[in-house]
C-alpha positions as CSV (number, residue, x, y, z in Angstrom):
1,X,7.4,26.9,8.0
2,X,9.4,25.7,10.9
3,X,9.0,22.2,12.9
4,X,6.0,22.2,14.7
5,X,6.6,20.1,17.4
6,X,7.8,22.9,19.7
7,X,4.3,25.0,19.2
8,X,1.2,22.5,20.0
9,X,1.0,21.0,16.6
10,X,2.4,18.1,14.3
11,X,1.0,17.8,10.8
12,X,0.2,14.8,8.6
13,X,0.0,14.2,5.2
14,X,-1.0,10.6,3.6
15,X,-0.5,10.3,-0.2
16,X,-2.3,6.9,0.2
17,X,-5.9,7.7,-0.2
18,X,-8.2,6.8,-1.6
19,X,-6.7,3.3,-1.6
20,X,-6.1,2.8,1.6
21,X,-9.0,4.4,3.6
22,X,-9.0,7.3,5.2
23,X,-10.3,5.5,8.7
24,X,-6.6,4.0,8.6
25,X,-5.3,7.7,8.6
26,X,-7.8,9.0,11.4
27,X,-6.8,6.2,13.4
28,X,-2.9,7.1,13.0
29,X,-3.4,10.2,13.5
30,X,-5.6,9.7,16.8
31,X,-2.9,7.7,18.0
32,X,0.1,10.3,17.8
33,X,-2.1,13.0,19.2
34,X,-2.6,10.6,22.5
35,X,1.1,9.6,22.3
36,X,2.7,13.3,22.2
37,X,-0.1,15.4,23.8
38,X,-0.2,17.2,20.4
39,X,-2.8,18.1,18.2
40,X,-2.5,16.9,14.7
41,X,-3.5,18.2,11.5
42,X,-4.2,15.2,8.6
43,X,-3.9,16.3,5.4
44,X,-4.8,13.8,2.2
45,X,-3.0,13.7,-1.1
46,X,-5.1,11.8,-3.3
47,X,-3.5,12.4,-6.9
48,X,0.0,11.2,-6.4
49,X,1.7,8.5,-4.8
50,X,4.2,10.4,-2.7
51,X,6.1,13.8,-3.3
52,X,6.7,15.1,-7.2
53,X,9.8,17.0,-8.5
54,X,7.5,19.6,-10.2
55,X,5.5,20.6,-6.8
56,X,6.5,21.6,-3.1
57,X,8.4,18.7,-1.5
58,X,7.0,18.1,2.0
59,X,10.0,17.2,3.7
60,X,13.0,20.1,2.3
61,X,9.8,22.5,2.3
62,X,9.0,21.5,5.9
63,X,5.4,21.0,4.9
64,X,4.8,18.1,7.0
65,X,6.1,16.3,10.0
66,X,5.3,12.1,9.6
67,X,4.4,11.5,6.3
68,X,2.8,8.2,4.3
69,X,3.7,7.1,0.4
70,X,3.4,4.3,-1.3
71,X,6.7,1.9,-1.2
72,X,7.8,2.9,-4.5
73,X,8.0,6.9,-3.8
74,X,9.9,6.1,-0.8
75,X,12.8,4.2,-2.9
76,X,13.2,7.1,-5.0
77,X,13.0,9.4,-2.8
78,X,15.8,7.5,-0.9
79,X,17.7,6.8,-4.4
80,X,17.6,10.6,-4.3
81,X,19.0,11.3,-1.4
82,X,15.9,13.3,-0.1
83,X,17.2,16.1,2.3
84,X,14.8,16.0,5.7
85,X,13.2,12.8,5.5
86,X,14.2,9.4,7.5
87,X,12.3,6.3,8.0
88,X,9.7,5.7,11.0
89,X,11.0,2.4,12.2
90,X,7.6,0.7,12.6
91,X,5.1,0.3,10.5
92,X,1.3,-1.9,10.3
93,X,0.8,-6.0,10.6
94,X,-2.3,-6.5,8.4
95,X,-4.2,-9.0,8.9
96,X,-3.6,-11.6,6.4
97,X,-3.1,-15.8,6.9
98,X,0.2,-15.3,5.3
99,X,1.7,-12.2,6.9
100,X,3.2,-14.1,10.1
101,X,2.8,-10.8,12.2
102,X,5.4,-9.3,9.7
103,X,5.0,-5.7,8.1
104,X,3.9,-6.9,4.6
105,X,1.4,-7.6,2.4
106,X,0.5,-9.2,-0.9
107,X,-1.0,-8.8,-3.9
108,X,-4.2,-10.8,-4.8
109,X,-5.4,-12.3,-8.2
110,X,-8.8,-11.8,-8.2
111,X,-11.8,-12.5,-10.1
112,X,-15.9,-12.6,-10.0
113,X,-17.2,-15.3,-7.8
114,X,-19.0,-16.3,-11.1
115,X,-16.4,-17.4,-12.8
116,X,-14.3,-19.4,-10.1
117,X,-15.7,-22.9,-11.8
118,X,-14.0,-21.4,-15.0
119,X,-10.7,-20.1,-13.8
120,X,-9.5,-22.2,-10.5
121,X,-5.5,-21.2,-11.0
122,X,-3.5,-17.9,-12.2
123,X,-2.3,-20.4,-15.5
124,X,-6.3,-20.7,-16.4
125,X,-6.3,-16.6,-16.8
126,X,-4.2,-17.2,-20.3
127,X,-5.3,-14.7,-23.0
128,X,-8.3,-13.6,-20.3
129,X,-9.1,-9.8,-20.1
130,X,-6.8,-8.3,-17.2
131,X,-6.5,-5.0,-15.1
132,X,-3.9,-2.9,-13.7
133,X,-3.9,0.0,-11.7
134,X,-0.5,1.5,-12.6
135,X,2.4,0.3,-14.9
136,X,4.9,1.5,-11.6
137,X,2.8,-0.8,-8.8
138,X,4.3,-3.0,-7.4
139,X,1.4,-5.0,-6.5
140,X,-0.9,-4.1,-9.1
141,X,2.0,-4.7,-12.0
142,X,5.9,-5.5,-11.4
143,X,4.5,-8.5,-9.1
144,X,2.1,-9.9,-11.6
145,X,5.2,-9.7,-14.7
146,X,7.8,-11.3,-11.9
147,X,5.1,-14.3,-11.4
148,X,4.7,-14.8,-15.0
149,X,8.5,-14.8,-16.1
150,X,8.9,-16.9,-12.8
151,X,6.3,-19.6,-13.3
152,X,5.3,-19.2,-17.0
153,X,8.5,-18.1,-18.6
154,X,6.2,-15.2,-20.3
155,X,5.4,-11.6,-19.9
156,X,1.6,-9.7,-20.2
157,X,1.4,-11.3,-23.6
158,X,-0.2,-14.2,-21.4
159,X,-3.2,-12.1,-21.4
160,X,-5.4,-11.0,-23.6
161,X,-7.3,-7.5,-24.1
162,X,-5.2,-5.1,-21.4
163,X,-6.6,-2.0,-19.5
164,X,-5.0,0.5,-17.1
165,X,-7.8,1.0,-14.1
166,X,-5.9,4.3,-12.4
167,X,-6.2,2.2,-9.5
168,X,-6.9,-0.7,-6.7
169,X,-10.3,0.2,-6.4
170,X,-11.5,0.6,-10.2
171,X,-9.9,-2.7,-11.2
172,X,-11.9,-4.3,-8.0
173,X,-14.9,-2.8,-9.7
174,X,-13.8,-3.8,-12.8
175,X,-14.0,-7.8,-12.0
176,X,-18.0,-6.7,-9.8
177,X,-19.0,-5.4,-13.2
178,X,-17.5,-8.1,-15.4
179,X,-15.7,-5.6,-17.2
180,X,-12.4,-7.4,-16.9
181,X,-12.1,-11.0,-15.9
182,X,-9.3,-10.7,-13.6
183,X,-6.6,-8.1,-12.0
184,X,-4.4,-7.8,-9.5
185,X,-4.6,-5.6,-6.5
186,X,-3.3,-5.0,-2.8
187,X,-4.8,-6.8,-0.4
188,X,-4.9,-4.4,2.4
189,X,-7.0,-2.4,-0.2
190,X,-9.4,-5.3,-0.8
191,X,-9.7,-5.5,2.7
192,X,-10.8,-2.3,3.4
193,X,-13.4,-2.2,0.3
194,X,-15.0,-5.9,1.1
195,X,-14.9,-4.0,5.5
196,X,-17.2,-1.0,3.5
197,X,-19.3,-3.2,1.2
198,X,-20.3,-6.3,2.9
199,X,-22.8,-7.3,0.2
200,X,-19.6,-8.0,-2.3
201,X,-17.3,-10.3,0.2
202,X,-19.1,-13.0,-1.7
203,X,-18.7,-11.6,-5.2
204,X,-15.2,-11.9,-5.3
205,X,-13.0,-14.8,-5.2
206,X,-8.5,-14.7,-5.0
207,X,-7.1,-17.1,-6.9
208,X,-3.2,-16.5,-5.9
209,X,-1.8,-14.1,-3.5
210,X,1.7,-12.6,-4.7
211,X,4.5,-11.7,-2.4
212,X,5.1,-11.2,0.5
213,X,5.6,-7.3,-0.4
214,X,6.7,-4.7,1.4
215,X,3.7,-2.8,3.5
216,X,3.8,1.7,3.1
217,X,6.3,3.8,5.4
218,X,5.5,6.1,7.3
219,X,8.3,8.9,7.0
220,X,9.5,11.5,9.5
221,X,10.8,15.2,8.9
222,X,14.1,15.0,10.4
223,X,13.4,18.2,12.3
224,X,11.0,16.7,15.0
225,X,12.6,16.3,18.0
226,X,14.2,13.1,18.9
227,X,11.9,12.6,21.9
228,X,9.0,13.3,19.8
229,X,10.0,10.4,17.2
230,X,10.3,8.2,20.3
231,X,6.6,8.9,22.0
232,X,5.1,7.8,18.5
233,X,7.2,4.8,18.0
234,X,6.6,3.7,21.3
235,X,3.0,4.4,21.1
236,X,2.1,2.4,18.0
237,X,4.2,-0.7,19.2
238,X,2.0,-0.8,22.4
239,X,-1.4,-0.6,20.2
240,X,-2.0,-4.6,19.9
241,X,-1.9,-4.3,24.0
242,X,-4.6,-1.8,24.5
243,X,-8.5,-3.6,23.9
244,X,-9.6,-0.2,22.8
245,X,-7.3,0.4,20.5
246,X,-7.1,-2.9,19.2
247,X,-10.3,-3.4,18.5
248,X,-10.0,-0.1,16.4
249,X,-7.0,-1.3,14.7
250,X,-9.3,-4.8,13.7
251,X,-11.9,-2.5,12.2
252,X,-9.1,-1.8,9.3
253,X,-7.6,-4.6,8.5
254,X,-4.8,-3.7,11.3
255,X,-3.6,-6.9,14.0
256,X,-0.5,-4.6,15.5
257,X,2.6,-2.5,14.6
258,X,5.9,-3.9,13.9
259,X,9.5,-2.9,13.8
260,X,11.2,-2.5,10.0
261,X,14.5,-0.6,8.7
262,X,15.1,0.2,4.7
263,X,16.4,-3.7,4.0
264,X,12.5,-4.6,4.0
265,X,12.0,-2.4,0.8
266,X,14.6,-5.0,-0.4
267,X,11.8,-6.8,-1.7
268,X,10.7,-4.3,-3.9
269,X,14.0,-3.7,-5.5
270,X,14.5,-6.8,-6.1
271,X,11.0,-7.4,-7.8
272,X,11.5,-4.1,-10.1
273,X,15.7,-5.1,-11.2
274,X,13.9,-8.7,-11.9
275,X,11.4,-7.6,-14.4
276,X,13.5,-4.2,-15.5
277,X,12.1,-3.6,-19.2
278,X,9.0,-5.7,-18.6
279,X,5.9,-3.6,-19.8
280,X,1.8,-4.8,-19.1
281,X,0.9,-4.1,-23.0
282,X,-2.1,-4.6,-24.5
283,X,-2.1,-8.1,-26.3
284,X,-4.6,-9.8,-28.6
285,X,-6.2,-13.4,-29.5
C-alpha cells in the first residue's frame, strides 16, 4: 500500500482506545479532514498499546498515515530505530489545574468517596488493597513505584493484597465497586469516564496526582507529504481559537494543542531508569 495522501485519503489508526475515548479520535480525525480537504479513514486498535513485532507494523508496512500509541510504544519504537515513523510536533493540553497549558498529564490516586475520612493522604494507603492496570504503565505503575521509593523509601510491598485490572477503566471500577480500595490511573482517562457517567463524579475522590507525565504522540508516516504534515500541524495549533471547535475540544477533556519534540518523553525515561527492577507484586499483612 502506497501513501495516500496523493489519492483523496489519509488513514488513522489509534491504539488508545478504549482508554481514551473514541470521541477524542472522531474529533482528531474531523479536524485533519477540514485541515487537508481529505477524507480520513479511523481505524481502532483496542488490544495493544502501539505496534507488536509479531504483527504488521503500521509505519514500514505503510498501513497508516498519523498514528496514536501510548508513550511507552513510542520510546521503543524510537529505541528501535523504527523505519517510517517521525514525531507529529504537537500534541493535546488537557485540562487539568496542574498542566499549565503544557502537553502533559498525571496520574491520580484514587479511591471511593466513602472512604476519604479513612484515607486523606497516599501514606494512609499502607498495606490497603491496590490496582494496577499494567506492570509497563507509566501512570498506572512505574509512577506509583517512583513515588514510593521517593517519598517512602519502599516499593509495592507498601500495599497489601495486589491485582492487575488490564486497565484504566477496570481499576476505576474497581475502587465504584469496593473491590480494591485504591489504584492509580490517568487522568485524561478519569476524565473522560466521570464526562460519560455523571452519577459517579461524586463517587470518587484523588488523593495525590503523580507527575507531570508525558501526554500520547501522535506519529506520522514519513511518506506524507511535507505540506500535508504542515496543514495538520497548523490546523490543531489554531483549534483553541475557533468557538466551535473549542467547545468540542472542552467536551473531552481537551483546552488546546501544544508544540513538543522527543526531549518531553524525557520524563518517562527518566521515571522507568529510576525504578529499573522495581516490580508491583502481590504482598501480604
Amino acid at each position: 500500500m502506497t501513501s495516500t495522501d496523493n489519492s483523496g485519503r489519509l488513514r488513522m489508526l489509534t491504539y488508545m482506545c478504549p482508554d481514551v475515548p473514541l470521541e477524542v479520535f472522531t474529533l482528531l480525525r474531523d479536524c485533519v479532514e477540514e485541515a487537508t480537504g481529505l477524507e480520513v479513514d479511523l481505524m481502532v486498535e483496542d488490544r495493544f498499546n502501539g505496534p507488536r513485532q509479531d504483527r504488521a507494523n503500521p509505519f514500514s508496512s505503510d498501513l497508516a498515515d498519523i498514528v496514536y500509541v501510548h508513550s511507552s510504544s513510542y520510546l521503543s519504537l524510537r529505541a528501535a530505530q523504527q523505519e517510517n515513523m517521525e514525531l507529529c510536533p504537537v500534541a493535546p493540553v488537557c485540562t487539568h489545574p496542574l498542566v499549565n497549558q503544557q502537553p502533559v498529564y498525571f496520574s491520580e490516586v484514587i479511591i471511593h468517596a466513602g472512604n476519604k475520612e479513612k484515607y486523606k493522604e497516599v501514606k494512609d494507603l499502607k498495606g490497603c488493597s491496590w490496582a494496577y492496570n499494567d506492570e509497563r504503565s507509566l501512570s498506572g505503575n512505574l509512577i506509583v513505584l517512583d513515588f514510593l521509593k521517593k517519598n517512602f523509601s519502599t516499593n509495592a510491598s507498601f500495599f497489601g493484597s495486589i491485582v492487575e485490572s488490564g486497565s484504566h477503566l477496570n481499576s476505576i471500577k474497581k475502587v465504584l465497586e469496593h473491590s480494591v480500595i485504591g489504584a492509580a490511573v490517568d487522568s485524561t482517562v478519569l476524565a473522560g469516564y466521570l464526562q460519560d457517567h455523571q452519577e459517579h463524579r461524586d463517587k470518587i475522590v484523588s488523593l495525590k496526582s503523580l507527575g507531570p507525565l508525558p501526554i500520547f504522540p501522535a506519529l506520522f508516516n514519513s511518506r506524507l507529504s511535507g505540506a500535508t504534515k504542515q496543514k495538520i500541524v497548523d490546523k490543531f495549533l489554531s483549534l483553541s481559537g475557533s468557538a466551535t471547535w473549542s467547545e468540542r475540544l472542552a467536551g473531552l477533556g481537551i483546552s488546546g494543542f501544544a508544540q513538543v519534540d522527543s526531549n518531553l518523553y524525557s520524563l518517562e525515561e527518566d521515571v522507568a531508569e529510576y525504578t529499573q527492577g522495581m516490580k508491583m507484586n502481590t504482598a501480604y499483612y
